[in-house]
Each structure stands twice: as C-alpha cells, then as structure tokens.
N, C-alpha and C positions, 0 to 999 in steps of 0.2 A: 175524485176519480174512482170509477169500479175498478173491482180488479181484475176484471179482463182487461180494459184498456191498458192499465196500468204495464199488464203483461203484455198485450201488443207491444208497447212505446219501447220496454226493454229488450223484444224483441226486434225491431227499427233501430236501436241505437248501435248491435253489432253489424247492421249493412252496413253499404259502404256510403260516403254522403250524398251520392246520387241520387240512390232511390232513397235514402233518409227522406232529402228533399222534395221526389216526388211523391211518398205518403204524407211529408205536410199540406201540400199544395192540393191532396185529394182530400184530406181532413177539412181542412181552412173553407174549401169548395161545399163541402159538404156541407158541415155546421150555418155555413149562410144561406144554403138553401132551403125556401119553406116546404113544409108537408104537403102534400097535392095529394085532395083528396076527390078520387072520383064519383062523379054520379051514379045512380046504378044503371041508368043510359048509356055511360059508360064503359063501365066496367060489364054489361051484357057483351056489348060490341070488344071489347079485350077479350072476353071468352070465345066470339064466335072466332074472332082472328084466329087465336090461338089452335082454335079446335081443325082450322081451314090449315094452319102451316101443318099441325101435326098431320094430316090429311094424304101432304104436299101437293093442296089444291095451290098454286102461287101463278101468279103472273107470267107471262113470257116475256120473253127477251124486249119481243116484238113489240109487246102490248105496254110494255115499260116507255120503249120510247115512243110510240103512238102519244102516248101521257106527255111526256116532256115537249115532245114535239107541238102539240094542240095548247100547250099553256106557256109556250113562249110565244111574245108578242113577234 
C-alpha cells in the first residue's frame, strides 16, 4: 500500500461507519473498473464539448425535450 493510501484509510477509520462504508463501496467500485481509454476522435470531441459548456453555448430547455420527445417510441 503507498502511503498516501495508507493515510487516506487512517483517515476513513476516524469517520463514522457510514461514510466508512461508503468509501469502501467507491473503492471496491473503483478498482473493478477498467481504464477507458479514449480515441483521439474522442477525446477532440471532449474538448470541443468542453470548450462549448465553458462558452455556455448548452442546449435549451426546449431542445432538451424536443430530443426525448423524438426518441421515445
């Protein structure tokens, strides 16, 4: 174990058992997830997104559900 972790974990065990248990269950979560790694097809279109929220070029309300609407059968 590094010793960051090691100092996270110590620091998790003075919470109380609640959230103890919910940084096991995001741990546990974690570790079985594999690495996803993007195309640069992708990761182009994650910048332009990003560039477009920073922008606050976004969607309307309207146009939100226009979308839901048209793709429910």
């Amino acid at each position: 174990m590094t010793k960051l972790l090691d100092q996270a974990v110590e620091t998790a065990r003075r919470l109380a058992p609640e959230q103890q248990d919910e940084i096991a269950h995001m741990m546990m979560l974690y570790a079985d997830l594999p690495v996803i790694q993007l195309t640069p097809e992708e990761e182009a279109d994650l910048a332009a997104a990003d560039e477009e929220i920073a922008r606050g070029d976004l969607a309307t309300d309207e146009q939100v559900q226009a979308l839901w609407t048209k793709r429910r059968p």
